[in-house]
N, C-alpha and C positions, 0 to 999 in steps of 0.2 A: 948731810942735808937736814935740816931744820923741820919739823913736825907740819909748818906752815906751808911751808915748798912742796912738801911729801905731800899733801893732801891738794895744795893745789894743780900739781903733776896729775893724780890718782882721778880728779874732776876732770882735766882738761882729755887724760887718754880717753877716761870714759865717754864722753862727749863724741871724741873722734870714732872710738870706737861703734859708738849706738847708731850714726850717719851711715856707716859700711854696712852693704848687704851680710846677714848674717853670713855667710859662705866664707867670708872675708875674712871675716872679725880673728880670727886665732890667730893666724899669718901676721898679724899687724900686732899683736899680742905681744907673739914672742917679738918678731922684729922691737917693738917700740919697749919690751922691758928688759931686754938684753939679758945678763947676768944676776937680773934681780928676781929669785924664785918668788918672795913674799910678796910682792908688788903685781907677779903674774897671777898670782893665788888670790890676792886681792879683787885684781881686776875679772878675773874669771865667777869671779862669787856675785860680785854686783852684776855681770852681765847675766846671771841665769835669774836674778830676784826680778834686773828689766824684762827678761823675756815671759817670767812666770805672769809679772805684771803686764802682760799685753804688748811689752813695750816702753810704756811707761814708766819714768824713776822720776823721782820730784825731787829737783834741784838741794831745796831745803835736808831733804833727810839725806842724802849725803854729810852736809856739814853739821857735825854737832851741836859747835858756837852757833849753829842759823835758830836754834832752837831758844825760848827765852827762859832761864834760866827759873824752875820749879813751875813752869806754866804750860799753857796747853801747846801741844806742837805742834797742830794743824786745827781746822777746821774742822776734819772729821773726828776730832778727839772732843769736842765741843756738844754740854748738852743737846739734846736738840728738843725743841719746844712745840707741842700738837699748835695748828693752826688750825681757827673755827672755820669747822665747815660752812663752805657757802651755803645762803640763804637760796631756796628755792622760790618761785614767784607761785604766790596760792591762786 
């Protein structure tokens, strides 16, 4: 399996996975990784980063290539700039 297929597999379980009541989720783990312990190890590390995160995984930080090469990788990596406070009416 090709690096591209591997990672587009490891998105797509993930995905299926994050939709299932967490109750679910291990059942469908092993079911859907069969014989492949690193891929179940995989998928088990991302699923406690989503749960640590509320839930939340951001599409982007999955894929490495989604990131621009020597640049910022989100928005949140991004200076951030004081805005003037509003003016009060005297």
């Amino acid at each position: 399996m090709s690096e591209a297929t591997g990672e587009a597999q490891v998105e797509r379980l993930l995905e299926q996975a994050l939709d299932l009541p967490a109750a679910e989720r291990e059942s469908f783990l092993r079911r859907s990784c069969g014989s492949e312990p690193a891929l179940l190890a995989r998928l088990r590390r991302l699923l406690a980063l989503a749960e640590e995160q509320g839930g939340v995984l951001e599409r982007p930080a999955l894929r490495e290539e989604a990131r621009p090469p020597g640049g910022i990788a989100s928005a949140e990596d991004e200076p951030t700039r004081a805005l003037p406070s509003p003016r009060r009416p005297s």
